[in-house]
N, C-alpha and C positions, 0 to 999 in steps of 0.2 A: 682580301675579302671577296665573296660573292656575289654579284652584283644584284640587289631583290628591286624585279620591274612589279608596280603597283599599278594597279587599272586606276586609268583616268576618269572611267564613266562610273567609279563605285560612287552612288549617294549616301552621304553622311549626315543625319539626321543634328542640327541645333543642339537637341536635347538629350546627345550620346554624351556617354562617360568619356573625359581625359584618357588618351591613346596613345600608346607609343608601338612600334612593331619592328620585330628581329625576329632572324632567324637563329641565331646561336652566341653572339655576343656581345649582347649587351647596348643600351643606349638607347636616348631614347629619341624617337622622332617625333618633331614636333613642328607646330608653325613661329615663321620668325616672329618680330615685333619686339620692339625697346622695352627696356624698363627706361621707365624717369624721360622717356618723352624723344629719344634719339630715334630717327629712322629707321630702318632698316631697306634692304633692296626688293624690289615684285619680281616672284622669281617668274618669268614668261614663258609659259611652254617646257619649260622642264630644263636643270641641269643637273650634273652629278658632282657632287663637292668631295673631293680626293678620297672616295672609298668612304663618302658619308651619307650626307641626308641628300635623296633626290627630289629636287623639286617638279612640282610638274603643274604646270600651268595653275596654281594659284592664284586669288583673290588676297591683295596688302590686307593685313588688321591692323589697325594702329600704328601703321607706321613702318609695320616690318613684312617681311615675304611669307608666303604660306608655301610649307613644304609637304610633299605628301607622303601621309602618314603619318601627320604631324598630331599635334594636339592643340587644337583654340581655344582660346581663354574668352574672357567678357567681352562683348562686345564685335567680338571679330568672328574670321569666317570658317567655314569648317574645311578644312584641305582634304584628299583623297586620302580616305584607310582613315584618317585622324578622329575624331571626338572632339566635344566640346565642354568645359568647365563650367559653370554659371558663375557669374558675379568675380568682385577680384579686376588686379591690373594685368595688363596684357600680357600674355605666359609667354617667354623665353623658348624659341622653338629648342633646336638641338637636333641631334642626328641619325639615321635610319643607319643603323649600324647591323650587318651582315656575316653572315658565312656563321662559326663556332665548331666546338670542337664536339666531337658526341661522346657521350661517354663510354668509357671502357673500361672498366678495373678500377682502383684506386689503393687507398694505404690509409692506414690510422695513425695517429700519432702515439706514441707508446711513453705512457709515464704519466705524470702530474692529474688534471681534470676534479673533479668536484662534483658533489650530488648534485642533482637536478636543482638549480632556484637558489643554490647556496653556495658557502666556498669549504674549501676541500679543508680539513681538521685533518692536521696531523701532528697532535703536538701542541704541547703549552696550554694554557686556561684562556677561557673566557668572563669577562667578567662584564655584570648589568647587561647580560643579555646579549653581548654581540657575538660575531664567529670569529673562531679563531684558523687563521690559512698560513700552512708550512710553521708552524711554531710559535708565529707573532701572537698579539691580544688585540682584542677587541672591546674596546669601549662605549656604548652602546646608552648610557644614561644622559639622564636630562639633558640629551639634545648636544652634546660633547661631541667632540673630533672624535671619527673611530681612528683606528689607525689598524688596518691588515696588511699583515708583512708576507714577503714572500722573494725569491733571489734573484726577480726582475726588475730593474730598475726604467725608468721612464727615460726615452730619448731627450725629453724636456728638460733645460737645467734647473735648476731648484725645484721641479714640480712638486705643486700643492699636496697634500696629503690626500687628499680626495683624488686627484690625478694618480694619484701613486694606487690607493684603495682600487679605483674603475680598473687600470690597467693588470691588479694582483688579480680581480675576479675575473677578466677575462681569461685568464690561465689558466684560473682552477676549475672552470666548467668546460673549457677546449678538448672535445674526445667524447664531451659526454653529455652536453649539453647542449640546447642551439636557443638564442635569445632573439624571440619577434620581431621584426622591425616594421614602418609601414611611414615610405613617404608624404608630408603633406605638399598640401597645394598652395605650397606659401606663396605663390603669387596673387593668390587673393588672400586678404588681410584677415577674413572667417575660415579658415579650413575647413573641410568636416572629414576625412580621409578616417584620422583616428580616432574623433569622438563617435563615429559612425558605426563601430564594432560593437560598445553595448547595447545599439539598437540590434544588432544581429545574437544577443546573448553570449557576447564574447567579452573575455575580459582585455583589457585595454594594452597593447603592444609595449614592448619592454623599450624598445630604439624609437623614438622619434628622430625621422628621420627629413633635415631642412636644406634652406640652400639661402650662400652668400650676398645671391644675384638679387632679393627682393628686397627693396629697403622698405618700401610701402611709402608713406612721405617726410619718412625722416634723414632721407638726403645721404649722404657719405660722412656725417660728423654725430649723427643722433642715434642714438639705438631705436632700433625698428622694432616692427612688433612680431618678426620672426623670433627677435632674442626675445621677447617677451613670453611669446609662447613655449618658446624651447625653458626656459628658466621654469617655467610652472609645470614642465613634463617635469624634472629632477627634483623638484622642491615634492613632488608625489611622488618620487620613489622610480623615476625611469633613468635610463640614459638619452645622451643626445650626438647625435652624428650628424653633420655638417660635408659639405661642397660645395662646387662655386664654379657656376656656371658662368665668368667671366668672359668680357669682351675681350677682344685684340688690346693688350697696353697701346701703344700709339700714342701720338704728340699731341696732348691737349686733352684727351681724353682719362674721365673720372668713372667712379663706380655708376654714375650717373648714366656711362654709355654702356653700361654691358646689354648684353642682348645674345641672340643663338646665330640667327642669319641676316646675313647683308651686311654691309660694308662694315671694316674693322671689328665686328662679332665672334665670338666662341668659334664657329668656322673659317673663320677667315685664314688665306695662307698668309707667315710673313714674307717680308721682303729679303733679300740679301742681307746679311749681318743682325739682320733681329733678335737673334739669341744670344750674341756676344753687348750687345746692344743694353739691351736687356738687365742687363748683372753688372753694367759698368756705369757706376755715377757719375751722373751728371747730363746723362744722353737723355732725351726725350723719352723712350721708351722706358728707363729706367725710372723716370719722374712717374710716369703715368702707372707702372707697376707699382712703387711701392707707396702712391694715394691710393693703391686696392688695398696693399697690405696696412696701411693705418685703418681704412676704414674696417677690416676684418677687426684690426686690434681693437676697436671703440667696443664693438661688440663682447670680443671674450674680454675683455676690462670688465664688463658690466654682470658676465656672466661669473666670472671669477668673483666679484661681488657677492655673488650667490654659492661662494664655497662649488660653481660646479665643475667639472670637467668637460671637456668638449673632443669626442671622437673626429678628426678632421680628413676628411677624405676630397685632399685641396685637387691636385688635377685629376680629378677622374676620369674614368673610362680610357686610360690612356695604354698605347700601341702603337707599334709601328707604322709610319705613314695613316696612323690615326685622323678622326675627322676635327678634332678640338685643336687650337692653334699650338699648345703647349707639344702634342704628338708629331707635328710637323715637323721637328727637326731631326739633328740624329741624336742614339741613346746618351752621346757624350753632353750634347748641348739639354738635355733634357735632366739629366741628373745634375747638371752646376745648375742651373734654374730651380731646381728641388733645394737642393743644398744654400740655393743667397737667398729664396724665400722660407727657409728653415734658421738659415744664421738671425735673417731680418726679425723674422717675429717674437724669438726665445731672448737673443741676444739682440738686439736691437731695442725693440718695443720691450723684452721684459715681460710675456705671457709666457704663464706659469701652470697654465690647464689647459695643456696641449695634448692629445693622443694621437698619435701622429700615422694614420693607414694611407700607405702607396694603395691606391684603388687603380686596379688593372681593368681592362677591357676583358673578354672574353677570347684575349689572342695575347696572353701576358709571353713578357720577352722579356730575358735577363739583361738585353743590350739597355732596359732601360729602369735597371734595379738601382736603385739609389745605395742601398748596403743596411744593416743593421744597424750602425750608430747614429742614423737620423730616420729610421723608422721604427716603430711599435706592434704594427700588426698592419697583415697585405689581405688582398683579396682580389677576387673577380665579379665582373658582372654578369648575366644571360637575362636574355629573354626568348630564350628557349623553351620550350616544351616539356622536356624528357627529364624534369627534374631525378634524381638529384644534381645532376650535374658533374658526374664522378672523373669526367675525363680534365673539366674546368679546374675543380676542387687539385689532380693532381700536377696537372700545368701548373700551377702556382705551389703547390707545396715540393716541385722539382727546382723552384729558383730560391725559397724562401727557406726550404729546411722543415724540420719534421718537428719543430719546437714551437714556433712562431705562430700564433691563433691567426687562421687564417677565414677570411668574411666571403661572404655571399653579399657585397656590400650593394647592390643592388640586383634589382631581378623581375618580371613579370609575373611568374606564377611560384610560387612559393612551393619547396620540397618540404616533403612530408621526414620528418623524422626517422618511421620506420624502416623508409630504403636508404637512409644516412648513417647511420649508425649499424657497428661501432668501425664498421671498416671502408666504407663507399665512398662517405665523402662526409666526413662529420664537421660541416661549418660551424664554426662561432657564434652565428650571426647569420639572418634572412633581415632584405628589407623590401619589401613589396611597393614599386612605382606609385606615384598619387594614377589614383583611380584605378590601378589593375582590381584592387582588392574585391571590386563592386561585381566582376565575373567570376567571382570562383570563393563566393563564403559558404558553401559547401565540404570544398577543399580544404579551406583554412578553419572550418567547426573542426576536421578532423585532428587537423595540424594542432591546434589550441588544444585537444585533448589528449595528445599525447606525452606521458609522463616526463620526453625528453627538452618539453618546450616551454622557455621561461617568460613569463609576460609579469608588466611592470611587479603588481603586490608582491611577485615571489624572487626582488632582487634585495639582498641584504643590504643595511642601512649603511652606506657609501661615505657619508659625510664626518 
């Protein structure tokens, strides 16, 4: 990675939008502070966390270190380069992630895809209304399981029919289509990221796009009001994609202690044998991993409840000597970590509306591909400039294969469709940072009006 020096003297206004800053891959920077009331470290003067977030003489918010560049939430203080959220529990900093690939050339995927909004017909009836994709039927009256067939199967075992439905449509629009996304600021318990588009005359984002780390105060056993939100994006007709900005598992420690920076946090390095540690019951680390993986389960329990599916984009932004603790190790120790928190949740816990995306960084490495039989769909992230991002787009479609819907599964500024398609870089899937959205609806008026861009009303009935 490159290393990006931030001025100490930039003044960051209270009343700035949520920030994050990179130069080409991805992540976001942000200021520390706990979720659920855990510390975090004051970072003094400035350090550099293993090719991550630099801090640099920060003010504690709540508890946790302010990093620069970062992003503040309620209450807390505004770090150098960062912005500030209103209202809400104290945002989970994260990482100034650097350097990226620039674009050059790219490749399209050749086959399959589906018209703009819909799924691809080739074959077979429709009946009451639904679409019919690769040959299956579509069911589509009083409110009935649809069911669209198609000759992928979900990595999930028994996935729900709805899992199965989400994961066909992602195929049949891959080449030809690219589905909105726009993260919210779920660390405050009111978002407004996405309800904030029809004020701008725009129709409302296809991907709702959430994170793990915010329970609000229903604790590690209660469904929070992130699932709450995410459930009434798909109950109208959206998708939902999920991450999880987790703390260091460690001895003692619950979802209660996740956080971005300072001690045992999202950045934190481990210790000697923490990754064998980790995947071996009975060790502390291991207790403390899989009270995250119960508490994720509480949630898709409740969502699966809701007939919905859940895009899961569990270690994000992950790379080589990466800033997030999961990156820390090597590809071998990174992918059995993939793999027992994959067996854990399907086979274990019994979630059955899983969609399961390896979300890479903006520097993806096959040393840390986990394989096809426990993923679904990969992607990369930027917070680059130069959308569309053609050189990112074929990093990743050189590990994953020319088949696989590959995501823009996070990003700062949103590519425009017409330099995407049909051969640049035609992602899946944009999902716009909480808050980037607020610098560039300009951008995104044109993006929304482009015949190749799907937002919620124009995704076929899922359920």
């Amino acid at each position: 990675m490159n290393t990006k020096i931030l001025s100490m003297t930039l003044a960051v206004s209270l009343a700035a939008l949520l920030g994050c800053s990179d130069n080409g891959t991805g992540g976001e920077t942000t200021t520390g502070g706990t979720v659920g009331g855990t510390g975090g470290a004051t970072a003094n003067g400035g350090t550099t966390s293993n090719g991550g977030s630099t801090s640099s003489g920060g003010t504690t918010s709540n508890g946790g270190s302010t990093s620069n560049g970062g992003r503040t939430t309620a209450g807390g203080t505004t770090s150098n380069g960062g912005t500030t959220s209103a209202g809400g529990a104290t945002s989970n900093g994260g990482s100034t992630s650097n350097g990226g690939a620039t674009p050059n050339g790219g490749a399209t995927r050749t086959g399959g895809g589906g018209a703009t909004g819909g799924v691809t017909r080739t074959g077979g009836s429709s009946a009451n209304g639904g679409t019919t994709a690769n040959g299956g039927t579509t069911s589509g009256a009083g409110g009935s399981t649809s069911t669209i067939s198609c000759n992928v199967t979900p990595v999930t075992p028994n996935a729900t029919q709805q899992t199965k439905n989400a994961l066909c449509y992602l195929y049949s629009i891959y080449g030809k289509s690219v589905l909105s996304g726009q993260q919210e600021a779920n660390w405050s318990d009111n978002p407004t990221d996405i309800s904030s588009y029809a004020g701008q005359g725009l129709k409302t984002p296809a991907v709702h796009g959430t994170d793990f780390a915010y329970h609000s105060s229903a604790g590690c056993t209660g469904v929070n009001i992130s699932t709450t939100h995410a459930i009434a994006h798909w109950n109208a007709g959206g998708l939902v994609m999920y991450r999880y900005h987790s703390g260091m598992p460690v001895s003692g420690t619950t979802c209660m202690n996740d956080c971005y920076t300072g001690t045992n946090c999202s950045e934190s390095s481990p210790g000697s044998g923490f990754f064998t540690n980790i995947i071996t019951a009975g060790t502390a680390e291991n207790t403390a991993w899989t009270s995250r993986l119960d508490y994720m389960t509480v949630q898709f329990k409740a969502m699966a409840a809701a007939n919905m599916p859940v895009i899961l984009a569990l270690f994000h932004e992950t790379q080589s000597n990466g800033w997030f603790w999961w990156s820390k190790g090597t590809g071998a120790e990174f992918i059995a970590l993939w793999k027992y928190s994959f067996n854990y949740l399907t086979a274990t816990k019994g979630n059955t509306n899983i969609i399961w995306l390896m979300p890479y960084s903006g520097s993806p490495t096959s040393a840390y591909w986990p394989g096809p039989s426990v993923v679904d769909i990969s992607g990369g992230d930027t917070y680059g400039s130069n959308p569309p991002f053609t050189s990112l787009y074929s990093s990743c479609k050189g590990i994953m294969g020319s088949t696989m819907p590959i995501a823009l599964h996070e990003c700062g500024t949103a590519p425009n469709p017409s330099t995407m398609f049909p051969t640049a870089a035609p992602w899946v899937l944009f999902s716009v940072w909480a808050g980037y959205e607020t610098s560039q609806w300009a951008n995104l008026k044109t993006i929304y009006a482009d015949s190749h861009t799907i937002t919620r009303d124009q995704i076929p009935s899922l359920k």
